[in-house]
C-alpha positions in Angstrom: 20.9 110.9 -15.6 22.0 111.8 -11.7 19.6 114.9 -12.1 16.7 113.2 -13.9 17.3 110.9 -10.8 16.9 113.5 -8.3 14.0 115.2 -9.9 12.1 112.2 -10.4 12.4 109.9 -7.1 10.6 107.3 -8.1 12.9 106.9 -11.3 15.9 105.3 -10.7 18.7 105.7 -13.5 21.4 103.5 -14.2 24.2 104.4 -17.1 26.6 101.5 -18.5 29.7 102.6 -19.8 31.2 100.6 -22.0 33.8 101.0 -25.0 33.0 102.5 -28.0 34.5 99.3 -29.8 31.7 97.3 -27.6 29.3 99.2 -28.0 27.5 98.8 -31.7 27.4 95.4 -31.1 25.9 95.2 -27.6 23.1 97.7 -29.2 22.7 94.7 -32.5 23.0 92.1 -29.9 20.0 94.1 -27.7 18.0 94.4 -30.6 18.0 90.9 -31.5 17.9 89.0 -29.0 14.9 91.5 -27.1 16.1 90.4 -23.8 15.0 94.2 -22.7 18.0 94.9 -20.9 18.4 98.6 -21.4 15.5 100.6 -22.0 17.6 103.6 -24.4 20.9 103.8 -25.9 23.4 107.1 -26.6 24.9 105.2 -29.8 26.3 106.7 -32.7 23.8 106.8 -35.8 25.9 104.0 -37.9 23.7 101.5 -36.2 20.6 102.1 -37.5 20.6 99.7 -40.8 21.2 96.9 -38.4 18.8 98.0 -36.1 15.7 98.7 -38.5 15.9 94.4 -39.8 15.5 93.5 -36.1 12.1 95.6 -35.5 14.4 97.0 -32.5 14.1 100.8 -31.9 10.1 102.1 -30.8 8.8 104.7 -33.2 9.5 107.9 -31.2 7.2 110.0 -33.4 4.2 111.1 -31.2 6.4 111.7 -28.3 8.7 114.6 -30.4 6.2 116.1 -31.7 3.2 115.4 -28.5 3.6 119.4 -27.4 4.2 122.6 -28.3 7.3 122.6 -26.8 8.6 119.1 -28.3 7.6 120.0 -31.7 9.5 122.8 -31.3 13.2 121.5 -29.6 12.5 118.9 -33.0 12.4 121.6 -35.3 15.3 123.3 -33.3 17.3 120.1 -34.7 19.6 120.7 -38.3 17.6 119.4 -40.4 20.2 116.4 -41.9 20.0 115.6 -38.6 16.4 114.9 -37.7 15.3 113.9 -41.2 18.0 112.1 -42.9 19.5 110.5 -39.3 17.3 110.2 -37.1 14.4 108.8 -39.0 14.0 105.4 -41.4 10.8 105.5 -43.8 9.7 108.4 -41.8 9.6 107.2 -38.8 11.7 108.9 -35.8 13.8 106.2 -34.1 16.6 108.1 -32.9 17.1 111.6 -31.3 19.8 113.1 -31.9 21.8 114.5 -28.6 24.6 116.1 -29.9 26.1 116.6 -33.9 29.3 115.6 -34.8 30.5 117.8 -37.5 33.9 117.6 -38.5 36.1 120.8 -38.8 39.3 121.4 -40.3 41.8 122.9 -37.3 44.7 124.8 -37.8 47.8 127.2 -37.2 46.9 130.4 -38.3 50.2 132.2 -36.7 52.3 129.0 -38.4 50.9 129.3 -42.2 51.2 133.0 -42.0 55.1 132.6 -40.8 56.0 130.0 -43.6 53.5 131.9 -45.8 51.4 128.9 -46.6 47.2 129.0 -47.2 45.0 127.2 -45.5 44.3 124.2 -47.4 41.2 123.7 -49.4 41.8 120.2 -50.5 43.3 117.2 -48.7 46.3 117.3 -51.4 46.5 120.8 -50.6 46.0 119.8 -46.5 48.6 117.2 -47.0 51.1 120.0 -48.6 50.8 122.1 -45.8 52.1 119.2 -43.3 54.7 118.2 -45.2 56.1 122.0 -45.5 55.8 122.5 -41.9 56.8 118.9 -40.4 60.0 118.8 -38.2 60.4 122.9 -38.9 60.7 124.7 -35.9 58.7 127.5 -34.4 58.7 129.4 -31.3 60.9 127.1 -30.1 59.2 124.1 -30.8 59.4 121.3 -33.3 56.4 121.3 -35.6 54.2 118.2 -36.1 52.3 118.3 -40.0 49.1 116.7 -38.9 48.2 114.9 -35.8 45.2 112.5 -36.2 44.6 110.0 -33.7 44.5 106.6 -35.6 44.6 103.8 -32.6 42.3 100.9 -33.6 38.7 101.2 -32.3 38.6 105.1 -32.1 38.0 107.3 -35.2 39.2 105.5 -37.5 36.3 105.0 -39.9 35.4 108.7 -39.1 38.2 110.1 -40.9 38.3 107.4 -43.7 34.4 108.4 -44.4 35.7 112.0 -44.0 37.8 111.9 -46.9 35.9 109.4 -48.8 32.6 111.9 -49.1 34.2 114.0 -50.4 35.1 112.0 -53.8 31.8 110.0 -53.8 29.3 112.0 -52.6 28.7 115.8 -54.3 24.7 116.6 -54.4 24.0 115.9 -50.6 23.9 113.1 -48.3 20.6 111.4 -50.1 23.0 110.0 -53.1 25.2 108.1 -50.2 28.8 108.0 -49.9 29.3 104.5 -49.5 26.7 103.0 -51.8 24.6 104.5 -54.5 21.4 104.3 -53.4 19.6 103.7 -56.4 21.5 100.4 -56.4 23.7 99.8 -53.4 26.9 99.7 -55.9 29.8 99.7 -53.6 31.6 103.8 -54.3 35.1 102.4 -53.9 37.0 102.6 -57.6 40.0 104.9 -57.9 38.3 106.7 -55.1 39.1 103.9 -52.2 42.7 104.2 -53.8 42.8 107.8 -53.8 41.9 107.8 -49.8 43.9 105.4 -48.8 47.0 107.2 -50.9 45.9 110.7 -48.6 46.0 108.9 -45.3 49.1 107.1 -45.6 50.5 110.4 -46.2 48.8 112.2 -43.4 50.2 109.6 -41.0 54.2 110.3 -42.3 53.9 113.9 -41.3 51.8 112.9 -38.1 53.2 112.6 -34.6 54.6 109.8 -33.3 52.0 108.2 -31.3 49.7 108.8 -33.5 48.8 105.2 -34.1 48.7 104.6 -30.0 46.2 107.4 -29.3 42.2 108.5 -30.0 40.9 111.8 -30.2 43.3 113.3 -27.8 46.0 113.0 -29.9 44.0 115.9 -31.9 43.9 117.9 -29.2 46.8 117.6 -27.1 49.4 118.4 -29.8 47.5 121.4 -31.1 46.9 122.3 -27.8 50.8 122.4 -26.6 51.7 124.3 -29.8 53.1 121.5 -31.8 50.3 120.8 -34.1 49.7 122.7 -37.4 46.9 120.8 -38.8 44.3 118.6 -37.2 40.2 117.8 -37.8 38.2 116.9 -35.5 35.0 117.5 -33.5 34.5 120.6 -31.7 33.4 119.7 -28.6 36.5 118.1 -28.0 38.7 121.2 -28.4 36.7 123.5 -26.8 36.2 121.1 -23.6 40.0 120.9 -23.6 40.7 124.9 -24.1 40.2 125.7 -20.7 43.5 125.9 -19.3 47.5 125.8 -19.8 47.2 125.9 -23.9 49.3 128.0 -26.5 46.1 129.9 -27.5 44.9 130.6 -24.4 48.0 132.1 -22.8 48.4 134.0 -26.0 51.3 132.0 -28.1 48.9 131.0 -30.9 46.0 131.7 -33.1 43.6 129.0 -34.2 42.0 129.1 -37.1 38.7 126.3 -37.9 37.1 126.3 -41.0 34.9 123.2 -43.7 37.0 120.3 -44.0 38.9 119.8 -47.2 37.2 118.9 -50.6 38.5 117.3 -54.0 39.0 118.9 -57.3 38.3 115.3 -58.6 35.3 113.1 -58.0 34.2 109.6 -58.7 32.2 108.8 -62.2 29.7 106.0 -60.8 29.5 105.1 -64.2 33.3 104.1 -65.1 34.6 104.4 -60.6 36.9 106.5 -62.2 38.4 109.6 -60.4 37.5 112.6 -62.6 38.3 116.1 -62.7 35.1 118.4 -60.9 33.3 120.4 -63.5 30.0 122.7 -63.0 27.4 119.7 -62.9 29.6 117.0 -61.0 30.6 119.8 -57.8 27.4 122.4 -58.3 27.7 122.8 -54.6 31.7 123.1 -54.5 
């Protein structure tokens, strides 16, 4: 904003900060009341259904695509992001300025000492903390998973995390939430199944693990205490820079896809059910 600011003097730019708690309904609020306080917002995309019954968003479909050079930043764009995120009944309402995509982060030097795999499933992930929790290494006491669960931070991230990965198994155009050939709720044995994995995750997780946000992720791998995390990867590599286990040479990271499920949800019977060839073509 400062440098659109300087290049552009007879712009002025003003950003409002405010918490990411406040912030959804500010952007509702903004949208239905059209009091045209803020001319953009940098929201995440969960907004949108509420949004779209308000008439609130301007159809930003001529300017992407109005030059050679815009059509081709667009197509420069993943395309779940730009097609199944940024648009509602093909229209483009929101760009999308950065992608959060979740990665599974961990210990490489740890699992190879206990001789442990890296976890393909979140049984599997949850396995792995609870074989490494409180064990000591390199002179330091091991934390299973660190996850940053204070209220109002990422919370429904990692819930939705987990979740997909029972309920949703032929791409993001079936949902993960609700089927969206009828908007039936994908909860069932599912919703229990998730809520069983977390509560397990957070016994093997440090202990301000319910008093912190994303840092919580970060600063425990980052000291050498963590041995499993997810997260974002921005916010590791922002926080890599300087006075870390890997970086003075202590420990080796390893990132790879987040965990899956060997069983899935029956939308039929919201039954958990064991993955076969049709269910988990893509697993």
């Amino acid at each position: 904003a400062k440098q659109f600011s300087r290049e552009r003097d007879d712009i002025n730019v003003e950003v409002v900060v405010v918490s990411m708690a406040e912030l959804s309904p500010n952007v509702i609020n903004e949208a239905r009341s059209k009091t045209g306080l803020f001319d953009g917002f940098v929201t995440p995309p969960g907004v949108m259904g509420s949004i779209v019954e308000e008439d609130g968003w301007a159809d930003l479909t001529g300017y992407t695509t109005s030059t050679p050079n815009s059509r081709r930043d667009w197509i420069d764009i993943f395309l779940n992001y730009r097609q199944w995120i940024s648009q509602y009944q093909s229209k483009i309402l929101m760009y999308p300025l950065d992608g959060d995509v979740l990665s599974l982060y961990y210990r490489q030097d740890v699992l190879d000492h206990f001789g442990l795999k890296v976890p393909r499933t979140w049984d599997e992930y949850n396995q792995v903390a609870e074989a490494t929790h409180g064990k000591k290494y390199k002179n330091r006491t091991l934390t299973g998973s660190c996850i940053g669960r204070v209220k109002g931070c990422g919370g429904a991230y990692w819930a939705n995390l987990v979740l997909s990965s029972m309920t949703q198994t032929r791409g993001t155009w079936e949902g993960h939430l609700f089927d969206t050939d009828n908007m039936t709720p994908l909860l069932g044995d599912a919703f229990e199944k998730l809520l069983e994995l977390m509560a397990i995750q957070a016994k093997f997780g440090p202990k301000n693990e319910f008093e912190g946000c994303v840092l919580v992720n970060v600063d425990e791998m980052n000291n050498g205490t963590c041995v499993l995390s997810y997260n974002w990867g921005n916010s590791f590599t922002t926080h890599l820079n300087t006075g870390t286990v890997f970086q003075e040479g202590e420990g080796k990271m390893g990132v790879t896809v987040t965990p899956g499920s060997t069983h899935v949800l029956d939308r039929k019977t919201m039954k958990l059910v064991r993955c076969n060839q049709d269910l988990c073509r893509f697993g």
